[in-house]
Short mmCIF file of the C-alpha atoms (twelve columns), coordinates in Angstrom:
data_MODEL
# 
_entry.id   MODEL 
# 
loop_
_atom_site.group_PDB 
_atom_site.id 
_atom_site.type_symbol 
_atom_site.label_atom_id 
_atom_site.label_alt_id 
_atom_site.label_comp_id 
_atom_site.label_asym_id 
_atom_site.label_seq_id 
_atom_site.Cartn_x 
_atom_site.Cartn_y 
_atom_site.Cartn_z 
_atom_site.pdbx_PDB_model_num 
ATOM 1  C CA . UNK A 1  0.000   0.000   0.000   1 
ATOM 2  C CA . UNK A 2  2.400   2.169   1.144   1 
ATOM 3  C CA . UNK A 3  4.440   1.677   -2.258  1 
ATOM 4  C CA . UNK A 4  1.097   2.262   -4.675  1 
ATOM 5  C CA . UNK A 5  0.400   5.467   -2.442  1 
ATOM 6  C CA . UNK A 6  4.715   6.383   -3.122  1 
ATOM 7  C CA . UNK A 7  4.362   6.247   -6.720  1 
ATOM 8  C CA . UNK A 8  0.882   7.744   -6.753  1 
ATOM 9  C CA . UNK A 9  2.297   10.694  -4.889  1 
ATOM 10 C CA . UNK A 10 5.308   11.046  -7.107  1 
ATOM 11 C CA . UNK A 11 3.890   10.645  -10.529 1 
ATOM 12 C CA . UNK A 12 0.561   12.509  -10.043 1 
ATOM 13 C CA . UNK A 13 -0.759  16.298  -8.883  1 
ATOM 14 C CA . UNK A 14 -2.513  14.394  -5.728  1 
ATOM 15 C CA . UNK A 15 -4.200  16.946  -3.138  1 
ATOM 16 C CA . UNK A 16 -3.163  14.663  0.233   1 
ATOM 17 C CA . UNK A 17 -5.902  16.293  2.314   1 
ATOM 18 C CA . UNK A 18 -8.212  14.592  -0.075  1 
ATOM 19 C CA . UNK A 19 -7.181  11.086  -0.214  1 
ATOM 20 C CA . UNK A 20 -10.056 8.504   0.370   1 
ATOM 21 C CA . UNK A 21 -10.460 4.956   0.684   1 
ATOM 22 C CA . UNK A 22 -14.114 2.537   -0.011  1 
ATOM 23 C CA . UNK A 23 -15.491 0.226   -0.694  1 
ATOM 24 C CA . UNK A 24 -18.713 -2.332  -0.703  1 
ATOM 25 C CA . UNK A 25 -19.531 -5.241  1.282   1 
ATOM 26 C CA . UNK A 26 -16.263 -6.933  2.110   1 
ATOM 27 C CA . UNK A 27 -14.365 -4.473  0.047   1 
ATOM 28 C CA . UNK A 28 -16.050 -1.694  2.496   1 
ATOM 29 C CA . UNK A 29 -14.129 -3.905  5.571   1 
ATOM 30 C CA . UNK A 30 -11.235 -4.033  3.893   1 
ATOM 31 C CA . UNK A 31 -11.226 -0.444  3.510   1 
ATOM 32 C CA . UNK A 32 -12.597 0.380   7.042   1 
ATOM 33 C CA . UNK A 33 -9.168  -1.813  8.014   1 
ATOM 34 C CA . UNK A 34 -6.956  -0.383  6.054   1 
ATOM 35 C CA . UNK A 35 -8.215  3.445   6.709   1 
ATOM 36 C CA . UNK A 36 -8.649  3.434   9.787   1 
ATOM 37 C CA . UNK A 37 -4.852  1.601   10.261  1 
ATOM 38 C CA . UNK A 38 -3.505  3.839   7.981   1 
ATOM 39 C CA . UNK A 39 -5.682  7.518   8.656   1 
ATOM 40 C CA . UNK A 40 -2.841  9.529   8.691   1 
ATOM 41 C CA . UNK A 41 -2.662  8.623   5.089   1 
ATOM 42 C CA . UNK A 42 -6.180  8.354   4.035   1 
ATOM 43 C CA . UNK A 43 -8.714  11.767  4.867   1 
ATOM 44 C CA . UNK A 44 -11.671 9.735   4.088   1 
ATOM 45 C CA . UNK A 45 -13.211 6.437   4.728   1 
ATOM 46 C CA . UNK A 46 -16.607 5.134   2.254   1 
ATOM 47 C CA . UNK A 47 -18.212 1.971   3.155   1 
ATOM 48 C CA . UNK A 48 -21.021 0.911   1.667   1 
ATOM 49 C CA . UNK A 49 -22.536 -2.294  3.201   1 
ATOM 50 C CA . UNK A 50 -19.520 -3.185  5.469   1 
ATOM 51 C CA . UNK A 51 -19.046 -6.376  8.181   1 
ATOM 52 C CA . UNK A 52 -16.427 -5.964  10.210  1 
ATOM 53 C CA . UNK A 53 -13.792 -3.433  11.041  1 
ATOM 54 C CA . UNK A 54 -10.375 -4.508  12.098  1 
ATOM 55 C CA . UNK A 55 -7.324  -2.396  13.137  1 
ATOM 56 C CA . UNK A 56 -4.529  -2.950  15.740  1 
ATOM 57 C CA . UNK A 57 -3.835  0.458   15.788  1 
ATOM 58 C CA . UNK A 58 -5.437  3.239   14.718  1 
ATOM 59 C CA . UNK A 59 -3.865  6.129   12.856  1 
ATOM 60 C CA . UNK A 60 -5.591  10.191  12.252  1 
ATOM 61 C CA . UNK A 61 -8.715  10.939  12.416  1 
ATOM 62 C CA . UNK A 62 -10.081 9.969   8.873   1 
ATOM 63 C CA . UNK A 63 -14.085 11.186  8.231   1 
ATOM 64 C CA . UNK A 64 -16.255 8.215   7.955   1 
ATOM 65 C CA . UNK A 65 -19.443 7.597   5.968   1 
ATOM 66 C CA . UNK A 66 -21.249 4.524   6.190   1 
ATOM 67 C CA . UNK A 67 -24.143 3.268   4.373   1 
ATOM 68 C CA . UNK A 68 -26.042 -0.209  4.684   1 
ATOM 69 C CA . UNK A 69 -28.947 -1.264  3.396   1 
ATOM 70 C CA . UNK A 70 -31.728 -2.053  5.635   1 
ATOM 71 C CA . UNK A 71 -32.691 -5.627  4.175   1 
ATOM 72 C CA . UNK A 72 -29.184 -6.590  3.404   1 
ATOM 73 C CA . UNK A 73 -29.686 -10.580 3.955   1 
ATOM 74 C CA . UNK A 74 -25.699 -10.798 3.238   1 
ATOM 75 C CA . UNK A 75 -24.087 -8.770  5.788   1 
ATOM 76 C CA . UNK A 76 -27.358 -7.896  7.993   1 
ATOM 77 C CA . UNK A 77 -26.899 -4.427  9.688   1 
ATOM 78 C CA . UNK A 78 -27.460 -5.156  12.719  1 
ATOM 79 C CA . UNK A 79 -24.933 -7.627  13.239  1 
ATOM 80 C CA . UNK A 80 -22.441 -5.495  10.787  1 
ATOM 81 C CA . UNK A 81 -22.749 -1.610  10.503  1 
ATOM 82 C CA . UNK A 82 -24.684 -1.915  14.141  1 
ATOM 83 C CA . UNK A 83 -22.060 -3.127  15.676  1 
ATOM 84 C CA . UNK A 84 -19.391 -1.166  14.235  1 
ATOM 85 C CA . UNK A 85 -20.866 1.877   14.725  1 
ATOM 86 C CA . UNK A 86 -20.768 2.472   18.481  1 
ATOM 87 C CA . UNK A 87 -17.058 0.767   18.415  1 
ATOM 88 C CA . UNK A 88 -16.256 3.971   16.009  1 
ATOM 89 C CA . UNK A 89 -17.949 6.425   18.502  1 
ATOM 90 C CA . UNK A 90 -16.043 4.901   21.427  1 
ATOM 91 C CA . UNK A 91 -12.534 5.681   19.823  1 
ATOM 92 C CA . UNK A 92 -14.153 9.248   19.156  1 
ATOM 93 C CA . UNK A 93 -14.203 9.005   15.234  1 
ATOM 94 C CA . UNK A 94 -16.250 11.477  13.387  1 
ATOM 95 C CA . UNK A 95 -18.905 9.700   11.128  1 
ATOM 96 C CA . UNK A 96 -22.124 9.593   9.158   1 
ATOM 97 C CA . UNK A 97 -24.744 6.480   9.138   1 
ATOM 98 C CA . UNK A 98 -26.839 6.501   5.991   1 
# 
């Protein structure tokens, strides 16, 4: 990651206080893991539909959105987005639940 974002950086006019990270489904976990371990790098965090959010440590203070479907029969959200959620407000992390 850290190599992509090097080259990214070096080869391209990139604004770094815009940098975001999403996804959907397990793509949105992924990127809830890898934002919130890397936030210093990445402003912004988009998941759409995510399960699980995993970190050892977490890094910044990236903005969050979240958005989950109601009637998701995959990844239901109460026993994804709901949980993750109040784990985001405990660390203090600034979000918005759509």
């Amino acid at each position: 990651m850290d190599q992509a974002l090097a080259y990214t950086f070096d080869n391209y006019a990139v604004d770094p206080t815009r940098v975001a990270i999403g996804g959907f489904s397990d793509g949105a976990s992924y990127a809830f893991s890898l934002g919130l371990t890397n936030g210093d790098l990445f402003t912004h965090i988009i998941a759409f539909s995510p399960g699980f959010a995993f970190t050892h440590e977490t890094k910044g203070s990236p903005a969050i959105f979240i958005s989950h479907g109601l009637h998701d029969t995959v990844l239901p959200i109460n026993a994804c987005s709901r949980r993750i959620v109040p784990q985001l407000q405990q660390q203090g992390l600034s979000y918005n639940v759509h």
